[in-house]
Each structure stands twice: as C-alpha cells, then as structure tokens.
C-alpha positions in Angstrom: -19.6 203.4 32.9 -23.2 203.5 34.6 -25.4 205.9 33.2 -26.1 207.3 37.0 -22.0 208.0 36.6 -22.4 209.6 33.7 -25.1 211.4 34.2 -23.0 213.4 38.0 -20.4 214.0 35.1 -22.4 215.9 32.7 -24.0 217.5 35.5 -20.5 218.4 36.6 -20.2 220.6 33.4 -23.3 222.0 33.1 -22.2 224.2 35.9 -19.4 225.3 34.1 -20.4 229.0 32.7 -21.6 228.8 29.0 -22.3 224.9 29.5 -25.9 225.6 31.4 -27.9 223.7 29.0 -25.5 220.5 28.7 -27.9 219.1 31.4 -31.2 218.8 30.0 -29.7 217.4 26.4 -27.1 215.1 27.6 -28.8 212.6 30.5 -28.3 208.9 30.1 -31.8 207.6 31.1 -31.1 205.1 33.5 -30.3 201.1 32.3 -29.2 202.3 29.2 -25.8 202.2 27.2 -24.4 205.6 25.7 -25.0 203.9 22.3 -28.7 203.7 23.2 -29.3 207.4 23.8 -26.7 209.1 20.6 -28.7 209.8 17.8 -27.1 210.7 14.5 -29.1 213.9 13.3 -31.4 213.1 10.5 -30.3 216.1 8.7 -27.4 218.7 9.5 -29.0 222.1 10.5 -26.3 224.3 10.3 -25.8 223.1 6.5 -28.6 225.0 4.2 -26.8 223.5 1.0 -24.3 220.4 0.6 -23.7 221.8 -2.4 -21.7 224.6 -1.3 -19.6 222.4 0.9 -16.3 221.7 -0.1 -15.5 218.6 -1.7 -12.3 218.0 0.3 -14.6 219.2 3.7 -16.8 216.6 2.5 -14.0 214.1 2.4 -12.9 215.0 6.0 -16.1 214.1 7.2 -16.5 210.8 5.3 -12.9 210.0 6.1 -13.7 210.2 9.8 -17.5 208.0 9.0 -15.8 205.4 7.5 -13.4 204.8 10.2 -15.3 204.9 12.9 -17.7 202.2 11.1 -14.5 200.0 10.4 -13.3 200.5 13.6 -17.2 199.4 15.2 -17.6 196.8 12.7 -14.2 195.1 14.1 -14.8 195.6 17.4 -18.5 194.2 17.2 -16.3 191.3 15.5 -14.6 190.6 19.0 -11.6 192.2 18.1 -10.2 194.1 21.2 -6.3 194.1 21.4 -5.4 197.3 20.4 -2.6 196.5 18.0 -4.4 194.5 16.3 -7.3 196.6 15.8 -5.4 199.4 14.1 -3.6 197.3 11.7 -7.0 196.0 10.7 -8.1 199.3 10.5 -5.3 200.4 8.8 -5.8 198.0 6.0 -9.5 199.3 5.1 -8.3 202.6 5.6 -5.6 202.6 2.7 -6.3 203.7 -0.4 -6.3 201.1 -2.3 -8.3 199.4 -0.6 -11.2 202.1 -0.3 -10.5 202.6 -3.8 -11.5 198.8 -4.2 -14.1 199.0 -2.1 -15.3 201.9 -4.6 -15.1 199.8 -7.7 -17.4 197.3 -5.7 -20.2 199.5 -5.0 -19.7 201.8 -8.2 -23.0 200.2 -10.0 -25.1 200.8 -7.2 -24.4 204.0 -7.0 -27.4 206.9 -8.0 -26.4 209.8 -9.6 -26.6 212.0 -6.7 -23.9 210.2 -4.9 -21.7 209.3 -8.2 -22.0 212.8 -8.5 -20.4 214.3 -5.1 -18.1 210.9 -5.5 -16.7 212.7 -8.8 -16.5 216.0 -7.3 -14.2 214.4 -4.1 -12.1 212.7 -7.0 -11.2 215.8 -9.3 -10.6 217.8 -6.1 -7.1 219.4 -6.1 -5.7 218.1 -2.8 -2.1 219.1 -1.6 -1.3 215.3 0.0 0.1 212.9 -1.7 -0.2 209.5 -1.8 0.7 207.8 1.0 0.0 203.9 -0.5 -0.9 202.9 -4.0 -0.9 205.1 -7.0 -2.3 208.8 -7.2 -5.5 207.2 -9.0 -6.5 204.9 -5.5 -6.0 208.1 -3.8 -8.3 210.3 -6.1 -10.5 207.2 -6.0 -10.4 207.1 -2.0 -11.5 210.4 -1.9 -14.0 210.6 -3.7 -15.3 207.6 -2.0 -15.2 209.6 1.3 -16.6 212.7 -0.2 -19.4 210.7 -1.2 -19.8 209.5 2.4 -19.4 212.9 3.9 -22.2 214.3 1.5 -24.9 210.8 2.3 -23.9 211.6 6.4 -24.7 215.5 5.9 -27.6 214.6 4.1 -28.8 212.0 6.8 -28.6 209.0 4.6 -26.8 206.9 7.6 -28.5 204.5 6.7 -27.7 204.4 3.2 -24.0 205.0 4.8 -24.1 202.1 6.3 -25.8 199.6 2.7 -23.2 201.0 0.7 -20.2 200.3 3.2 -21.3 197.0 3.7 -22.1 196.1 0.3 -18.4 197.0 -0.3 -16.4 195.2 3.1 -18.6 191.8 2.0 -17.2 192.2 -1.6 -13.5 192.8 -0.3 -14.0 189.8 2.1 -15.4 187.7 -0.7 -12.2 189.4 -3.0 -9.7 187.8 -0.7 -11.2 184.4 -0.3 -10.9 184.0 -3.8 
C-alpha cells in the first residue's frame, strides 16, 4: 500500500472523536515502506519496574516476539504460501523446540536474563502441555519470559542475537 494511501487512511481516523492526535504520530513519509517508519520503543514508559511484571505477562509478550520474528525470518526466507508458513512456524513455536532452542543459547546467557528465564519456568501456569513433556513446556516459557523481559527492557537487539544464535544451532542440529 502507498504511503500517500496510507497516510488518507490514518487521516480518516484521526477525525474520529478521541483519535485527534493519530495524525501527527502516524504519517508515512512519502517513498517509504511501513517497516521504515515503526520504531520499537527503546524502553517501555508505562512500565516503571519489570520486576513487578508478572512472569507469565512476561511470557505473553515474549510469546508474541518470538513469533512474529519466526514468522519475518521465514517470510524474508521467500516463504509465502500460507500453509506452509504456519507449519513452519508451528514447528519453532512448539515447545520442544523453543526448549531446544533454550539449551542452545543457555551459556550465553547473563544473569539478568537467566534470571527472568527462571522466574518464567517456575511459574505456576494453568495450561498444559500441548507437545513434549511438562519440562519443554516450563523450559519454553521461561524462554519467552526471558524475551518478554529483554523487549520491555528495549534490548531488541539483544532479542534479536539470542534468537538467532539459537534458530542457526537448531538448523545446524538437524543437518547433523
């Protein structure tokens, strides 16, 4: 969609009551792809202290980081039948397989984010395991509370090391 498209659309809602300022934050300058103008917030200003947030809030949040990262990275890969893309997705999405991914990245790890990692793991959640054993499951959440905690703290970057660290292990694990 053209940004000048965009841009009548946002304009659209700003006129809605309660939406007035939608304008002036959300223009696509001109020539340039949504992707282009989105920044991730360096650090989350309604959050005073991660601390206090929930470890299974903080897996909700990693949960929905990681999948939108898998679901880039495949796309970016060429990937675009739709089927296809959510089995693929699917598979780094299980946990065993994030649980993997974990044990990959484990020693890299500082104790900040082994720390909020452990915290997502002991959590008490009232799921169960969908696939694998209740240990891939604690393990997957703690990976993804670990993730929610490094987005909240505006450590994409760091995000974004860590995951790929752990997808080029998986990839080299099933070479082998």
């Amino acid at each position: 969609m053209e940004a000048d498209k965009i841009n009548d659309i946002i304009e659209q809602v700003s006129k809605i009551p309660g939406n007035e300022q939608i304008a002036d934050s959300c223009q696509v300058p001109e020539n340039k792809r949504i992707a282009d103008s989105y920044q991730v917030p360096e650090k989350n200003k309604h959050i005073t202290d991660i601390r206090q947030v929930p470890a299974l809030t903080l897996a909700y949040l990693g949960d929905a980081i990681y999948e939108l990262i898998i679901r880039t990275g495949l796309v970016e890969q060429g990937m675009s039948h739709v089927d296809s893309l959510n089995k693929k997705a699917s598979g780094y999405a299980k946990a065993p397989t994030q649980a993997r991914l974990f044990r990959i990245i484990e020693e890299k790890l500082n104790e900040d984010e082994l720390s909020y990692y452990k915290r997502g793991r002991n959590a008490k959640s009232g799921s169960v395991a969908k696939s694998g054993t209740v240990n891939d499951y604690r393990m997957a959440t703690g990976f993804e509370a670990m993730l929610g905690y490094l987005y909240l703290s505006g450590k994409i970057d760091r995000i974004m090391e860590l995951v790929d660290i752990g997808i080029n292990g998986l990839e080299t694990e099933n070479v082998k």
